[in-house]
Structures are given as structure tokens and as C-alpha cells.
Phi, psi and omega in degrees: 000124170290149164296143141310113152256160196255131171261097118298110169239111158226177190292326177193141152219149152251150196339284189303344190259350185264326172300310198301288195324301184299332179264028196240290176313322145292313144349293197284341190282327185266328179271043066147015182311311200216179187290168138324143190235170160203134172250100168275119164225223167195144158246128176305134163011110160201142180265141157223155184229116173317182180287324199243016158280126166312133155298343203274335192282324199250327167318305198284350168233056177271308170319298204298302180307310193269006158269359181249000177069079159220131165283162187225124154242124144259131170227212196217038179250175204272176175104172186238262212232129186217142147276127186254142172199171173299131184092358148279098174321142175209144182217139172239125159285168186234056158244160188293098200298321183266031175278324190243355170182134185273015176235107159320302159319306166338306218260005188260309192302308188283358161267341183284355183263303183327291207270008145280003177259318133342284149320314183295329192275015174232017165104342172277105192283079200261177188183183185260152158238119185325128178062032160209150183258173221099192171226157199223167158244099164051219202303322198275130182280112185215052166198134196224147194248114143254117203238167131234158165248146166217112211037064138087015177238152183280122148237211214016248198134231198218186187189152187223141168273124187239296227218343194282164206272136162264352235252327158351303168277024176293333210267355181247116176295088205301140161070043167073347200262128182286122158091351184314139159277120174252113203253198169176164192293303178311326151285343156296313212275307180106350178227185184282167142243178180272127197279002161303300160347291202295335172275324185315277230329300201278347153308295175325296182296342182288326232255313161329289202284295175314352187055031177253147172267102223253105206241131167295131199216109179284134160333307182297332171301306201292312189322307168281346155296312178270358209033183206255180192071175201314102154252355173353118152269128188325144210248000000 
């Protein structure tokens, strides 16, 4: 029989507001308020940078980004440098890591399996490249994994180019990898798809790989599930 997990699906947040979502949510999680969650979303034009990015390197191109309309995050998930944008899927589970593996790696392999699986249900013969993590097409990359664990629970998570603008990470070194090719589905494809579609889709293989019943949850409920005010978990 599968566990429940709680499904937050909206169209667009932006970053800092999706992050606070997230540590509100993880809070309720260890202290034991609400099920394991997964959050699907879209983020408006933004740059973020993990926990092992120089602070003295992203102070000095922070300006440059945010005079160019790109919101700048350092947050505190593994990974070096990412673009977030409209038509890029982004999904953060909120879980308990050893309910479904006691191997951290394990748990990088199984989200990279959601959007190769995904992908393969759009025609696309997508995979893994030996010594990086994410999901790649032949050379390109176009799935990106960033986690942080906390007291023994998962937040952030992956982002997939589904239908967003590339020219964006032009402005980046993405993962750290010097010379990377960045793809998507809609330059593979030569056209957009439907990201309604792409969310069912990629619900679905979550819900397989992870073995969960995924019960869909409006804001306003879980609000009253976690209860109000500052739930934030410690950074």
C-alpha cells in the first residue's frame, strides 16, 4: 500500500517566496504536523547559487544580474550556479530521506529517473553522464539536481527545461561545468509543449518512483495544517 504525500501544484512564485514555502514546510515535517510534500512549480527570470559559490564572486555580479531583470539567490542547497525561468518545471520534495533510502546518492538517482522518464514519455531519449549529476541528451544538459538535507529531511530539489528561454545561462557557468551545452525540451522538439501535460506527466513517474499517493492540496488548507505565523526551519 503507498504513503500519502501532499501535492502543491501552482503556475508561478518567485524565488524567495517559494524558498520561505519551503522551510515553513519542512518545519511542519519534522515536527511531525503534516505528510511528506512535493512542490511543482515555474519561477520568474532568476539566478541561484548553492552553499560551495564564492560570496565575494556573486556580490560582484549581483547588480549586473538584477539590472538585467534576473532576481540573485545564494541559498543553501548543494550545487554551484542554476537558472530558474518561465517554462522551466521545477519540483521540491519535502521528505523524510529514509522512508524511501538510506543512501543520499540513491536519492539524487531516483529524481533523475522522474525526468528521464518523463522525458522518454515525450519522445525523448534522455539519460544520465558518468561523473555528473542531472539529466543530459547525448552532450546537453537539460535537468539539474540541487538538495539540501536537514535533521534527516530533503528540501530543494531538481528543475527541468521544459518550454524557458535559454539564452539565460549564457550569463552563467551552470553546475560549475565550464563549456556545457544547455538544451530543452522545445529545441529538441523544434516546438513548445503543454506544461499541464508535462506536470501530470512528471507527477505521475513521482509518484511510481517513490511509491506515493500524491493527494493534491490547495494553500489555503496546508495553511491551516502548519499553522500560522513564522514556521521557518533553521538555515
Amino acid at each position: 500500500m503507498k504513503r500519502n504525500s501532499l501535492l502543491l501544484q501552482f503556475d508561478e512564485i518567485e524565488y524567495g517566496e517559494a524558498w520561505e514555502l519551503q522551510k515553513s514546510l519542512l518545519d511542519a515535517r519534522v515536527s511531525g504536523k503534516i505528510e511528506d510534500c512535493f512542490i511543482l512549480l515555474q519561477h520568474p527570470p532568476t539566478f541561484t547559487y548553492g552553499r560551495r559559490y564564492k560570496e565575494d564572486n556573486l556580490i560582484a555580479n549581483r547588480e549586473y544580474y538584477e539590472n538585467l531583470g534576473f532576481a540573485v539567490y545564494k541559498t543553501d542547497r548543494g550545487g554551484l550556479a542554476t537558472y530558474h525561468g518561465h517554462g522551466q518545471l521545477v519540483g521540491y520534495p519535502i521528505i523524510k530521506i529514509s522512508t524511501y533510502t538510506k543512501d543520499y546518492y540513491q536519492y539524487l538517482r531516483v529524481l533523475e529517473e522522474v525526468m528521464i522518464r518523463t522525458l522518454n514519455d515525450f519522445g525523448i531519449m534522455a539519460g544520465r553522464k558518468e561523473g555528473y549529476t542531472g539529466v543530459w541528451v547525448d552532450n546537453a544538459k537539460m535537468g539539474f539536481i540541487g538538495v539540501r538535507l536537514a535533521f534527516g529531511y530533503a528540501m530543494h530539489g531538481f528543475s527541468l527545461n521544459v518550454n524557458n528561454d535559454l539564452s539565460p545561462f549564457g550569463y552563467i557557468t551552470p553546475c560549475g561545468i565550464q563549456g556545457v551545452r544547455i538544451t530543452s525540451v522545445r529545441e529538441l522538439l523544434n516546438t513548445s509543449v503543454d506544461m499541464k501535460k508535462v506536470y501530470d506527466t512528471l507527477v505521475n513517474h513521482y509518484s511510481e518512483l517513490f511509491q506515493v499517493q500524491l493527494i493534491p492540496i490547495e494553500t489555503g488548507i496546508m495553511t491551516e495544517k502548519i499553522g500560522s505565523g513564522n514556521t521557518c526551519a533553521q538555515t
